[in-house]
ZAMARGU-4260 file (C-alpha; in steps of 0.2 Angstrom, whole numbers, plus 5000, padded with zeros to 4 digits):
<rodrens>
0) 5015/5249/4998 | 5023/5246/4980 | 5039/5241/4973 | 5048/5250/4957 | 5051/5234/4942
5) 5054/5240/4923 | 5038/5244/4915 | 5030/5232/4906 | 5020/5235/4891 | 5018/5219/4885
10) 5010/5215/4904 | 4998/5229/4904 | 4992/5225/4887 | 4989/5207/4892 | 4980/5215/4908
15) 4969/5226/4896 | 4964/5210/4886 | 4960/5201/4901 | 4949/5213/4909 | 4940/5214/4893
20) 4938/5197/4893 | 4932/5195/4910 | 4918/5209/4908 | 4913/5203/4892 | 4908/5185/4903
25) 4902/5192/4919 | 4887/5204/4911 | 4882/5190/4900 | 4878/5180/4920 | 4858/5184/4924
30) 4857/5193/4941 | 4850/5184/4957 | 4856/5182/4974 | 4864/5165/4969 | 4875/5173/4957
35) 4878/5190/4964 | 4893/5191/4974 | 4903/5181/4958 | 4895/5195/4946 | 4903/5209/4958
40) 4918/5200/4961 | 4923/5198/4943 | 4916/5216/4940 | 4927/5224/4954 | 4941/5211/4947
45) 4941/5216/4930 | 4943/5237/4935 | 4957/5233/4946 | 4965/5225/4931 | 4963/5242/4921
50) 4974/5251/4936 | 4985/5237/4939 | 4989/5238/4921 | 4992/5257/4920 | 5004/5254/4935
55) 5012/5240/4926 | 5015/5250/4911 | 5024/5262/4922 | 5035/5248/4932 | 5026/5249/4948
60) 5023/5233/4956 | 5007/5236/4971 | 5004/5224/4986 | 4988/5228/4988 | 4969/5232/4979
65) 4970/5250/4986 | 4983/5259/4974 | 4976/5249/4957 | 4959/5260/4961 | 4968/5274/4963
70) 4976/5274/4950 | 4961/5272/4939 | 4954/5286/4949 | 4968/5297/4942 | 4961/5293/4922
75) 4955/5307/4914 | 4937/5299/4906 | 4920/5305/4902 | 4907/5290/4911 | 4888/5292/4912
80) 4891/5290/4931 | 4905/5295/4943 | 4921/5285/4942 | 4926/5286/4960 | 4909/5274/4962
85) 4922/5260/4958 | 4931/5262/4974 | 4910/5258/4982 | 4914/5243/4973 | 4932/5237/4981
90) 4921/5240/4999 | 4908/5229/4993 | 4919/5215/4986 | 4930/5217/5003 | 4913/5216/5013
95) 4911/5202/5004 | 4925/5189/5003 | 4928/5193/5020 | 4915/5196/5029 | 4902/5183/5020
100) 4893/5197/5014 | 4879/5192/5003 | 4875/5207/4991 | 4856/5213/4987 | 4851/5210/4973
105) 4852/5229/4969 | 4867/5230/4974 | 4872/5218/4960 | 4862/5229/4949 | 4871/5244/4952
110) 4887/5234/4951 | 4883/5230/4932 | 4876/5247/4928 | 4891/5255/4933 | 4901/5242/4921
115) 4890/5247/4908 | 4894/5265/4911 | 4911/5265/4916 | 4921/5250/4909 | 4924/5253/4891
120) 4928/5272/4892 | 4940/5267/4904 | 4947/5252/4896 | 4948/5264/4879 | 4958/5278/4891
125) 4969/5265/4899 | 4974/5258/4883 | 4980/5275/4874 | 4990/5276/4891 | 4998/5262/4890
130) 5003/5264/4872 | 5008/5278/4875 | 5022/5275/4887 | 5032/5268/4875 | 5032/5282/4865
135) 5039/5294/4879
</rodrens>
């Protein structure tokens, strides 16, 4: 479900710089059990920022976590590991806050390696996107 608004590059900017932000915290956390489900929360969190601010940029409004991912999906990016491994992530983080799910310590392992292989090209992709829409 989504809703058409006026795109908002100022939005989608601010999106950027707050996914940044947030990843730039959350790998600095040590892994353990006690901190695991926060580490991939804020991981999973700070992906859907990157589609939630692609769709912003074009004046889309989504009501759910489902079309963010997707639309990161869509991003055109060369990662060290398979992008649609975020979308594991949305799953695990569902599993999570809904189910009381406590993840495995490898679990949050392979939550920050696919961080380290997948934010930045993504964040550097999304961001000529989203500049890029004004210039249209």
């Amino acid at each position: 479900m989504m809703r058409y608004k006026r795109p908002d590059k100022k939005n989608a900017l601010s999106l950027l710089s707050a996914a940044k932000k947030d990843i730039d915290f959350t790998l600095t956390l040590e892994v353990s059990e006690r901190s695991g489900a926060t580490i991939v929360r804020n991981i999973y969190e700070s992906f859907r920022m990157l589609g939630e601010s692609l769709l912003a940029a074009k004046g889309i409004e989504s009501k759910d976590h489902i079309m963010p991912i997707k639309e990161l999906l869509k991003v055109k990016v060369n990662t060290s590991r398979p992008v649609n491994i975020i979308d594991n992530l949305r799953k695990l983080r569902h599993n999570i806050n809904y189910y009381g799910y406590i993840p495995k310590v490898i679990e949050v392992e392979d939550a920050v390696d696919t961080a380290k292989a997948c934010f930045m090209p993504l964040l550097s992709a999304v961001n000529k996107e989203v500049r890029k829409t004004d210039k249209s």
